[in-house]
N, C-alpha and C positions, 0 to 999 in steps of 0.2 A: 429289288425293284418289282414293282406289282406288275403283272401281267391286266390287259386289259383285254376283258371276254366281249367277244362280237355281240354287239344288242345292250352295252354294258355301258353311259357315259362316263366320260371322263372325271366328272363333278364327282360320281359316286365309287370309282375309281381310287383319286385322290383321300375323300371320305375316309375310305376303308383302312385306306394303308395308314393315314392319322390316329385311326383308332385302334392299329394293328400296333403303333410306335405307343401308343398312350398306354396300350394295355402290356409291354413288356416289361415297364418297371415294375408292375406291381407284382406280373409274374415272379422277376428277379425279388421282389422284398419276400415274399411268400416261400422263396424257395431257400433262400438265406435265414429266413426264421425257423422255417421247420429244420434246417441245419443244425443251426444254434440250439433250436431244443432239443433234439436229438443227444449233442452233446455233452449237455448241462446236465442232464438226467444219468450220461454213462459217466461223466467227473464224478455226479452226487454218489451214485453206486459202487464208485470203486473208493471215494472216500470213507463210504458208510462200510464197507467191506473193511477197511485196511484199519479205522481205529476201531470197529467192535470187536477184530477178531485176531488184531494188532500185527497181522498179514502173514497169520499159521495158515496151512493150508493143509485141509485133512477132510476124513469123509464127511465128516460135520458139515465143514465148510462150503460144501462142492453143491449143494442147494441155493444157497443164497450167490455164487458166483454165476449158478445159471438164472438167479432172478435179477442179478444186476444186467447179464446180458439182454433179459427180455422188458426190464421196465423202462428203456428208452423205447420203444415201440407202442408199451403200454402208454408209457407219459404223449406218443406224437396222438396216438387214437384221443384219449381223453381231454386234448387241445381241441380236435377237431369236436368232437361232440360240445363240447364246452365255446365253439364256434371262437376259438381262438384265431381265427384266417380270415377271419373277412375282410374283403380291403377298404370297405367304409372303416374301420378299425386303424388303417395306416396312418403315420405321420402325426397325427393331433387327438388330443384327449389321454383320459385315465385309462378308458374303458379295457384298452389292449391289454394294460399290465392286469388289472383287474379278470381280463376271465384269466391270466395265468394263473393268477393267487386262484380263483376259484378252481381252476383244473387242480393246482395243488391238496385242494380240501379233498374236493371228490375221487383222487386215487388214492390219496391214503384211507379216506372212509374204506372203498371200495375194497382196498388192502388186507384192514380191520373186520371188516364182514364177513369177507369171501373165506379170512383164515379160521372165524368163526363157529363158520358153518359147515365147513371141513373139513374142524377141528385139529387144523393143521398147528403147530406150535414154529410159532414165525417169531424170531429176536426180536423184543419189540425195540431194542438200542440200533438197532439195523434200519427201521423202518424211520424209528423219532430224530438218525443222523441224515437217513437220505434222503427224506421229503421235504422239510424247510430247505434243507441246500439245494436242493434241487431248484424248488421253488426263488430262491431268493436269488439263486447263480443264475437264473431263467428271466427275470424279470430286469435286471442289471445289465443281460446278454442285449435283450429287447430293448432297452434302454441307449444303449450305444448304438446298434442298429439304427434305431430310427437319429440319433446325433448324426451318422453318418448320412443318412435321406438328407435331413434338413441343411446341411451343407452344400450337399450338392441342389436341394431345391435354389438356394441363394446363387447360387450359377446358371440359375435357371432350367435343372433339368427335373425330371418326375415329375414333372407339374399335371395338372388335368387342365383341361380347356375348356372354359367357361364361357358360356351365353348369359348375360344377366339382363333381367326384363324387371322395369319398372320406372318410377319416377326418378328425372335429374337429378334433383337433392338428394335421392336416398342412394341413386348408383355412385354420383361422386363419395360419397363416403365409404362406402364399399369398398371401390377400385383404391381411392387411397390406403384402408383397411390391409387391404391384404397386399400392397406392393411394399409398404411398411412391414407386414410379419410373412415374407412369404416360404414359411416353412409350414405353410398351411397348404400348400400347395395349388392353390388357385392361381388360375391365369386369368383372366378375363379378358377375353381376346374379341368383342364383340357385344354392342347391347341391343336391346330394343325398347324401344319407346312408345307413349302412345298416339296413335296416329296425328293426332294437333301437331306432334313434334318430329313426327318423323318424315314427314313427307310437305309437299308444297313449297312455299317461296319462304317461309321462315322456318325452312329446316333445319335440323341440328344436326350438322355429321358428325362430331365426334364429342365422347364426353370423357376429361380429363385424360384425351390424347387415345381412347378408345372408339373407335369407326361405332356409326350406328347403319344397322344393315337390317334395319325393316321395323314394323309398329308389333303388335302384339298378337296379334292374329298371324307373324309372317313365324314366327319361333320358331317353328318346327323346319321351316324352308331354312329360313337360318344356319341351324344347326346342323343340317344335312350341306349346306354349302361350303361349309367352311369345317367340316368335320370334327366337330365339339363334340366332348363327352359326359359334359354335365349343363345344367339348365339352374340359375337360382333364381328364382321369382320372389323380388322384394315384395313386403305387403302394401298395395294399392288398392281401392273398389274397384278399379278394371277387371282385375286378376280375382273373377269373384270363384265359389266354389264350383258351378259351372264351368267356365274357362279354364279352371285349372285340371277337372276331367277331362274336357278334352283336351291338353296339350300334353297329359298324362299317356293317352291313349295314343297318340301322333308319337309318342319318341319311345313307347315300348318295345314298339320294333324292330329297334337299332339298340335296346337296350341300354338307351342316354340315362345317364342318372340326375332326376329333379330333387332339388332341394328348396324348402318354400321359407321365409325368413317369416314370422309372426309380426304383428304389430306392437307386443310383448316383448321389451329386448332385454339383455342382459339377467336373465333367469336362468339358472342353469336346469339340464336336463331332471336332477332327482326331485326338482321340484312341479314340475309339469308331466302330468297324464292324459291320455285322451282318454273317456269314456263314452260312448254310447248308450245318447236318451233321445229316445224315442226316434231313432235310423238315425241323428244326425253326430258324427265324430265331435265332442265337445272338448276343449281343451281346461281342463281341471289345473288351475294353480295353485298349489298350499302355501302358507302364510310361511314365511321364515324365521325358525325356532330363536328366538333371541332370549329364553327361560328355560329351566326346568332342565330334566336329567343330563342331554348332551350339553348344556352350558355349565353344569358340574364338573362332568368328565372334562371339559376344555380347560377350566379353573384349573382340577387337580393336576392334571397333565404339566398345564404352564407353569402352578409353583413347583411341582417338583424337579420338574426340566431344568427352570432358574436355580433352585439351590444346590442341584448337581450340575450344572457349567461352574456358578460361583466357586465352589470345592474346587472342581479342576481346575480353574484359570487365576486361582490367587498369586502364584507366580510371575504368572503374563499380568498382572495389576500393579505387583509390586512394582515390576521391568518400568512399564508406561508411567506412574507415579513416578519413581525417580528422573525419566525424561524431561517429565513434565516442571518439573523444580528446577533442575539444572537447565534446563529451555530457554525460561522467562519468568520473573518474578511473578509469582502468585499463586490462589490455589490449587490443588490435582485437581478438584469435581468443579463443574459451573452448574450450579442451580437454573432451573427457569422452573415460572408458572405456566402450566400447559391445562387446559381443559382436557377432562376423560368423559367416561360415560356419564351419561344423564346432564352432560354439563359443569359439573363438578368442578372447581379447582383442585390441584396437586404437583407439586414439587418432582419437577422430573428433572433426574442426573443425568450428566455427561461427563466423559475426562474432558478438561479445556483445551480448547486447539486453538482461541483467540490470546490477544494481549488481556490484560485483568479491565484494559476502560474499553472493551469491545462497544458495548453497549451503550456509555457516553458516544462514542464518534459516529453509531451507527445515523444520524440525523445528517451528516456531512456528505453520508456516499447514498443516500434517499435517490437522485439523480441519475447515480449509475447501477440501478436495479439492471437486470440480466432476465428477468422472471415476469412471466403477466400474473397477470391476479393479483392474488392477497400476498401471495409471497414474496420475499426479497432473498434474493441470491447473485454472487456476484463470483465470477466463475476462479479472477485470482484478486481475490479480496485481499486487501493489505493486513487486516487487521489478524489474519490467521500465522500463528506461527510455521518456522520450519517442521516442528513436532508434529503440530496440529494437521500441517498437512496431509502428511503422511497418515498418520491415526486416521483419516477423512479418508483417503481414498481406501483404507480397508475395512471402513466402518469401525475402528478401533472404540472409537471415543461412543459408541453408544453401549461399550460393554457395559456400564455403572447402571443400565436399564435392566438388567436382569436385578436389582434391587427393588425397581418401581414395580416388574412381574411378582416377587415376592410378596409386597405389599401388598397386593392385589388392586394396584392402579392403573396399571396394563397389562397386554397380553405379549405372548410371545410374536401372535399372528395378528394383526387387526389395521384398522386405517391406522393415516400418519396423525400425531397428535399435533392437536393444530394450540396457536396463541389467543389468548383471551382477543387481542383487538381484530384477528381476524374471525373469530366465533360471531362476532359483534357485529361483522358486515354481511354471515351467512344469508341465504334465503331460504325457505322451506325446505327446499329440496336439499341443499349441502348439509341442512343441520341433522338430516336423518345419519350422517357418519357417526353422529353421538348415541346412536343407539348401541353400540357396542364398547369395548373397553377399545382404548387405541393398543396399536403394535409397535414394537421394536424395528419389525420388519411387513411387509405385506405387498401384496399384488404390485402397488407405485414404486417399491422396493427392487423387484424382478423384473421390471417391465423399463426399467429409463434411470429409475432416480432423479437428479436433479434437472435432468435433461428435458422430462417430463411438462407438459403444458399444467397452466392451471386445470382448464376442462379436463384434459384427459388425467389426473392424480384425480380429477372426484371423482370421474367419472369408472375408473378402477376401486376407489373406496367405497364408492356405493355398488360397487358390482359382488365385491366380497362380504359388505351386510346384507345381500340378497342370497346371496348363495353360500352361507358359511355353511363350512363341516370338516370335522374333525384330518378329514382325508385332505382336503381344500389344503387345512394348515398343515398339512406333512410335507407336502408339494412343494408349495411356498416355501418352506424351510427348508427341501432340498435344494429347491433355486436359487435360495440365496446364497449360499455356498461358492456358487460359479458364478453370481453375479459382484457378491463381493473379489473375488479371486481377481475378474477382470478389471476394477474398478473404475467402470465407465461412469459417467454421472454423479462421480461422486466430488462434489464439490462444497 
């Protein structure tokens, strides 16, 4: 319980202790990571010890057992320089595992130099076992960690407490935004509006079940009242770059953290820079590489990925083939015409999980779509077998896809390949998904599957042609793994 200093109100009292609660999780993430790495680094060293030297222990040896004791120490400093801790870092993004891999690079260089220059004679089978493991046991570590956050964010705890300032339309989308993924850890516990709307006889007190507690000018009072620790300011011309200096300026002093949303959305950060012309912070976006070298390496990547799954899973094919016969009369693969890139027609397989006249009766169940848009789904469609089921809920039946990556009709990662008659009702904007090859799997994949709205499947497809890269698709393909495993949405 806070003690309350004479001269001190209440208001700020409360405040405090809210930001005293806010700031202990992340204490605790912080102090569980650097645990973690500490760890990982003394596992890598005694691993990298025990097969180089196959765990003789002799005067030889007795160097590198005092380097295994000091590069957990070394690996916690070069996290920190490598700004491995930062808590804008926690909970969401690449960025976290990323400076690991890069603290990886930089202590082994470091390793390599130092022994260089030394000319110290260091095992290099000591160094080439304990720094990937190191690295990969570390990022893994990091990986479950934050699983563990995001679990308990959905219970509602570690959250940060948000003030969000800006227009209706764009706060409602917001608030449902992240009450939907809240392993983002935003709360939004408070908006503000502009003064039309926040005040007088047609006020708006709350939006989407969020209290409004002052126009845009009050932010700062705001936030001090109800002891928030972050501020996002959607993009409006109210919130010009003036006002946002000073609301900048109003919450450094509590050290509130502002986040400002561009009018620019769904870009990811590698492709936005500010630069500075002429005093004024300008926001630089690069066009997204859809040619040339990194769409080579994505090619190479996906055919040889596809012909070494194929190799391994010829077994798991034969298995499903034989179900599929014994099941229901007809054949193992279902053909369909699917548009790819550029428009294209091409022949995309599936194992079948319907009867063989799916596709005649589909005219009869037109009525009992499940799906807006362009799509038809029907969540226990008659026409699907007992096999089919099952194949569907583990993604089975798109294994024969890794024939169309082969081909080079699709990719491993990309949008969902959509039907000629719904290409045919696209609008500008949906048909930009054609700018890339389609995927097996992708963002609509990891995010819902079938569960997924029309809007939001494009609105995911087109967020992956904006922002592909090569990292993008590792991700993706790690998430699908545990999204298939769970087999929600899949119908």
């Amino acid at each position: 319980m806070a003690v309350v200093d004479r001269g001190r109100s209440v208001t700020e009292t409360v405040t405090a202790t809210r930001r005293e609660q806010s700031g202990d999780w992340t204490t605790w993430y912080v102090r569980l990571a650097v645990g973690i790495d500490f760890l990982s680094m003394l596992v890598a060293g005694v691993l990298a010890l025990a097969i180089r030297f196959r765990g003789v222990t002799s005067i030889y040896t007795m160097p590198y057992i005092a380097m295994t004791a000091s590069l957990p120490f070394l690996w916690l400093v070069t996290l920190a320089v490598c700004r491995g801790y930062e808590p804008r870092l926690i909970g969401v993004g690449s960025e976290e595992f990323r400076r690991v891999l890069q603290a990886g690079f930089v202590l082994t260089a470091t390793v390599a130099i130092v022994a260089y220059a030394t000319k110290t004679d260091v095992a290099r089978g000591y160094v080439v076992i304990a720094m990937p493991i190191a690295t990969a046991l570390n990022i893994f570590a990091r990986y479950k960690l934050r699983k563990r956050l995001h679990r308990m964010r959905w219970d509602g705890k570690c959250m940060r407490r948000v003030v969000a300032v800006g227009h209706r339309a764009a706060l409602c989308d917001l608030i449902r935004l992240l009450r939907e993924k809240r392993y983002h850890g935003m709360d939004i516990v408070a908006v503000c509006l502009p003064t039309a709307l926040s005040s007088g006889e047609d006020a708006v007190k709350d939006v989407e079940g969020v209290p409004v507690l002052g126009d845009f000018g009050e932010t700062a009072l705001v936030v001090e009242n109800i002891g928030a620790d972050s501020v996002a300011v959607l993009a409006c011309p109210e919130m010009n770059g003036v006002a946002l200096r000073r609301l900048a300026w109003q919450l450094e002093k509590d050290d509130v953290e502002l986040v400002v949303a561009p009018a620019l959305m769904d870009v990811a950060g590698p492709r936005i820079s500010i630069r500075p012309v002429a005093g004024l912070p300008l926001l630089h976006v690069e066009h997204p590489e859809l040619s040339g070298g990194r769409q080579l390496v994505k090619t190479l990547f996906d055919r040889v990925s596809a012909l070494a799954a194929l190799l391994a899973l010829t077994p798991l094919f034969v298995v499903i083939a034989i179900s599929i016969r014994l099941g229901s009369p007809g054949p193992v693969l279902f053909r369909q015409t699917r548009i790819g890139r550029g428009g294209r027609e091409f022949t995309m397989l599936k194992f079948r999980t319907m009867v063989s006249d799916a596709e005649r009766r589909k005219p009869d169940l037109l009525q009992r779509n499940e799906h807006d848009g362009l799509l038809f789904k029907i969540k226990n469609d008659p026409r699907v077998t007992t096999v089919g089921a099952r194949l569907r809920r583990y993604s089975l039946d798109e294994l024969p896809q890794l024939i169309n990556v082969l081909r080079g009709d699709m990719s491993l990662v990309g949008p969902r390949p959509p039907l000629p008659d719904e290409v045919a009702k696209y609008g500008d904007d949906v048909r930009r998904r054609l700018v890339v090859r389609p995927g097996m799997t992708g963002l609509w994949q990891v995010s819902g599957r079938s569960d997924l709205s029309w809007e939001e499947s494009v609105r995911l497809d087109l967020r992956y042609v904006e922002n592909w890269s090569l990292m993008l698709d590792l991700q993706i393909l790690w998430k699908t793994w545990s999204a298939v495993a769970r087999g929600s949405g899949a119908y």
